[in-house]
N, C-alpha and C positions, 0 to 999 in steps of 0.2 A: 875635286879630290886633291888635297893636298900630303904627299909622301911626309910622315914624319919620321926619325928616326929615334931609337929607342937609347935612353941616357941614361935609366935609370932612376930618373926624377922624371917622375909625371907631370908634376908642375909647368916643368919648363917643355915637353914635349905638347902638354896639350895647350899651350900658349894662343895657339892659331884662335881653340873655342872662348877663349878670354876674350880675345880681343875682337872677335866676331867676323874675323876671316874665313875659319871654320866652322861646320854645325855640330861636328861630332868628333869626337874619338874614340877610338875601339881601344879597349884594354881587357887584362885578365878582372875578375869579379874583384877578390881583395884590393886589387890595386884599384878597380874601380873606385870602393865604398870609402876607404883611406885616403883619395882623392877630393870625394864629394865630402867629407867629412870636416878636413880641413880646410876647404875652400865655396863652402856652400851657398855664400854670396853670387856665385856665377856658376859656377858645375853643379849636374845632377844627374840622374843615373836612366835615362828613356823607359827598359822595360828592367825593373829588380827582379821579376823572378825568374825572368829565362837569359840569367850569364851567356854570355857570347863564350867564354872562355875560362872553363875550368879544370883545371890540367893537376892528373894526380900523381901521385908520388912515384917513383920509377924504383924498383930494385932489381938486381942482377940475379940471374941463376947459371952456375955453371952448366955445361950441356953433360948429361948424365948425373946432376944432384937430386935425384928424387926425391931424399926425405926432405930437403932445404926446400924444392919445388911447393911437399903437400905442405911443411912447416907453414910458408907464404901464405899457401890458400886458406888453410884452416884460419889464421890467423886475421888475414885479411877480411875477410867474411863474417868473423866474430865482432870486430872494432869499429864496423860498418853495422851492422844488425844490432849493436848495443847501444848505438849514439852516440860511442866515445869518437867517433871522429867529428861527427858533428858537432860537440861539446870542444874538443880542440879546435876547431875552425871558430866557432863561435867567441871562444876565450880569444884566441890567436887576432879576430877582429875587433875586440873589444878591447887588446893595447896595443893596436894602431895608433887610437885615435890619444 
């Protein structure tokens, strides 16, 4: 195992599996597919459907906001159950590339 650190450019971090020093490297899913994408002569993705790393969007609640609290939930649950988020993930990976 080789410790890589994180720069911001995948490129240059997963250098190691380029050059075949490395077998692998772990990343979040987008960064995964925008990796293999632009570079698909040598990277590729082991298993697509089961992401190692998909990390959703964080929002704050103050402590005592309840309607901001159900606002979130409602909301949250609808843009999910509609496939608007999926349809933005989807777009959002289609101008990566």
């Amino acid at each position: 195992m080789i410790p890589l650190t994180e720069t911001g450019q995948e490129v240059i971090a997963a250098e190691p599996v380029r050059t075949k020093r490395a077998k692998a490297y772990v990343l979040p899913d987008s960064d995964a597919l925008a990796l293999v994408k632009r570079n698909s002569d040598w990277a590729h993705i082991v298993d697509i459907d089961h992401p190692f790393d998909r990390r959703p969007n964080t929002w704050l609640i103050r402590h005592g906001d309840i309607p901001w609290n159900n606002f979130l939930d409602i909301w949250s649950s609808y843009v999910v159950a509609s496939g608007e988020v999926q349809r933005f993930y989807d777009r959002y990976l289609a101008a990566l590339g």
